[in-house]
C-alpha positions as CSV (number, residue, x, y, z in Angstrom):
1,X,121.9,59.8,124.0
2,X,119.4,61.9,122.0
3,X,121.2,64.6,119.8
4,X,119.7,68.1,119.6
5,X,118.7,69.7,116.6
6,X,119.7,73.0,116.2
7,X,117.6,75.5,113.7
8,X,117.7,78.0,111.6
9,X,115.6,80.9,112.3
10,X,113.7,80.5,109.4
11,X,113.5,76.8,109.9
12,X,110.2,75.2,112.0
13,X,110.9,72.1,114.4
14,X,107.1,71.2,113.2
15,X,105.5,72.3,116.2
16,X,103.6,75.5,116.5
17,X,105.6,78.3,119.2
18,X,103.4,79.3,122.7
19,X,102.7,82.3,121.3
20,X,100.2,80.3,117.5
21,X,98.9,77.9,120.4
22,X,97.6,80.6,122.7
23,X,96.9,83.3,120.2
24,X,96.7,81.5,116.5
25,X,94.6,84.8,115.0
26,X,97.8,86.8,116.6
27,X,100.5,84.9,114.4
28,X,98.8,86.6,111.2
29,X,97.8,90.2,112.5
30,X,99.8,93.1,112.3
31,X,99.6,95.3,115.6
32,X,97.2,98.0,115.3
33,X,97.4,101.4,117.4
34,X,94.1,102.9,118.1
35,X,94.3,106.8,119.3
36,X,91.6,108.6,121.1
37,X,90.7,112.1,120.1
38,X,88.4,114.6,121.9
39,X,86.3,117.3,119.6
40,X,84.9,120.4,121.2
41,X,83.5,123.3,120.1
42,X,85.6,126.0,121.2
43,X,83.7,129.2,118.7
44,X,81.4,130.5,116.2
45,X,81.7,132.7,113.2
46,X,79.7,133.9,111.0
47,X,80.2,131.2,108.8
48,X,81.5,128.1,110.7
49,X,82.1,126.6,113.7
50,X,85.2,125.8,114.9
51,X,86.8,123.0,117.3
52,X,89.6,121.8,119.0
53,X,91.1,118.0,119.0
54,X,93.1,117.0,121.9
55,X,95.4,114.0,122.8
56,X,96.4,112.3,125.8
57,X,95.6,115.6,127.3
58,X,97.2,117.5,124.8
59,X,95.8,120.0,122.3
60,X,97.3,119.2,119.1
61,X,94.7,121.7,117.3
62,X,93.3,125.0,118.3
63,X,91.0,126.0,115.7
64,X,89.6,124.0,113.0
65,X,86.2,123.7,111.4
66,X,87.5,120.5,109.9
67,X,88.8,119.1,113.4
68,X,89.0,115.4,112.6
69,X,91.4,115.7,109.3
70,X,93.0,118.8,111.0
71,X,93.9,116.3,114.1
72,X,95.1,113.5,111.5
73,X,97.6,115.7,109.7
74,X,98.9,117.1,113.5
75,X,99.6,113.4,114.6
76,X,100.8,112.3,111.1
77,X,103.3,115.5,112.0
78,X,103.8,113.4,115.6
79,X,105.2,110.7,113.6
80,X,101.9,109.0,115.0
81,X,100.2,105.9,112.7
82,X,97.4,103.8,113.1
83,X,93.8,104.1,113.6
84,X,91.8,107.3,115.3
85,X,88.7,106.9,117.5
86,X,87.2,110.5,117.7
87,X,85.0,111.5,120.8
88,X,83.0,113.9,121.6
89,X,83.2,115.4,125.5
90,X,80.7,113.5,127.9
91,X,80.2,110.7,124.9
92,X,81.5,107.4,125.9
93,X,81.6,105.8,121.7
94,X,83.2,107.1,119.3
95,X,81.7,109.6,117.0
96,X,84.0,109.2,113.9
97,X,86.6,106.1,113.8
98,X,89.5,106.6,111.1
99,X,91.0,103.3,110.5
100,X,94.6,105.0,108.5
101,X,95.6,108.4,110.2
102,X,98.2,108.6,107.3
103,X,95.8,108.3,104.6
104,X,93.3,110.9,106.1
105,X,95.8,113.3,107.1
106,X,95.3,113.9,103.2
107,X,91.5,114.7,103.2
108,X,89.1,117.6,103.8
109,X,85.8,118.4,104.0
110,X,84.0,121.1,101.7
111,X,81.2,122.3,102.6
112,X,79.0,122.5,99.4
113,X,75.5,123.5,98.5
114,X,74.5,119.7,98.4
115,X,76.1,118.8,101.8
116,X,79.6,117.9,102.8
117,X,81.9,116.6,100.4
118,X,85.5,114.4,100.5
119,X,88.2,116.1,99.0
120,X,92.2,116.5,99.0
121,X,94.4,118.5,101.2
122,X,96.7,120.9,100.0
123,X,99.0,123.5,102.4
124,X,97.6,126.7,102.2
125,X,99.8,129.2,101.0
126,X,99.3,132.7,102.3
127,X,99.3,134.7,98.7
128,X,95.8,132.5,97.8
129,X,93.4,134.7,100.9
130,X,91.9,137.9,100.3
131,X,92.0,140.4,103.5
132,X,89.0,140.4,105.7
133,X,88.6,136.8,105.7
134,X,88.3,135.5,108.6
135,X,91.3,134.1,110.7
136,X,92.9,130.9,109.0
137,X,91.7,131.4,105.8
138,X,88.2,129.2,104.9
139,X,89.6,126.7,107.6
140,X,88.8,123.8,105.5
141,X,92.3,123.9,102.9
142,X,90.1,125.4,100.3
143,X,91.6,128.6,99.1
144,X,90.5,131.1,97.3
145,X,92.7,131.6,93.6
146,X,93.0,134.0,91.1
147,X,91.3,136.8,92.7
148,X,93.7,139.8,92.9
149,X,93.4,142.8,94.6
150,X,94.0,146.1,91.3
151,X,94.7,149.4,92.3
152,X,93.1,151.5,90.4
153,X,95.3,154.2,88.8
């Protein structure tokens, strides 16, 4: 009579499982979770437009003019990881793919005299707007600093 060997899970009988013989590229990737985001405009100001991100039917922001990054930091607050496809309605590719929510949910764009530019994110904190701007601040995580308001007296 044969007699059966019996392994250790980290031990290999020498033959490759069903799973490297049907799949051999799947032994060595890691799972990657794509998420599909809609942009729309939803208004205008004087300055910038602004958009919403939804997903799965959701609206996880209302108003951004920064909509992809916005959307990143909401589903980073999900708990959410992975990679982000963003769409625009009516559009069946992606406008904007994201390959690391985690890492974007740490970006912004600045609108600058010389065209968009990368930066960081930072919270905004309430003390850095001056009245009159316009709802949210400059909407892009860019606040204004060191600009107080003196009564004059």
């Amino acid at each position: 009579m044969g007699h059966a060997r019996h392994l250790l899970p980290h031990q290999s009988s020498g033959y490759p499982d069903a799973k490297q013989q049907l799949f051999p590229t799947l032994a060595r990737q890691a799972l990657v979770i794509v998420h599909r985001v809609t942009i729309e405009p939803t208004h205008r100001s004087p300055k910038r437009q602004y958009y919403k991100a939804t997903l799965n039917g959701e609206e996880i922001v209302a108003k951004s003019s920064d909509p992809e990054f916005s959307a990143c930091r909401a589903m980073k607050a999900m708990g959410l990881s992975g990679r982000v496809e963003f769409y625009r309605p009516g559009v069946t590719y992606p406008g904007l793919i994201i390959h690391d929510l985690i890492k974007s949910a740490c970006l912004r764009v600045i609108e600058s005299d010389d065209g968009p530019v990368l930066k960081g994110w930072r919270p905004f904190e309430p003390k850095d707007y001056l009245p009159g701007q316009d709802e949210g601040g400059t909407g892009s995580g860019e606040a204004v600093i060191g600009t107080e308001q003196r009564s004059s007296g």
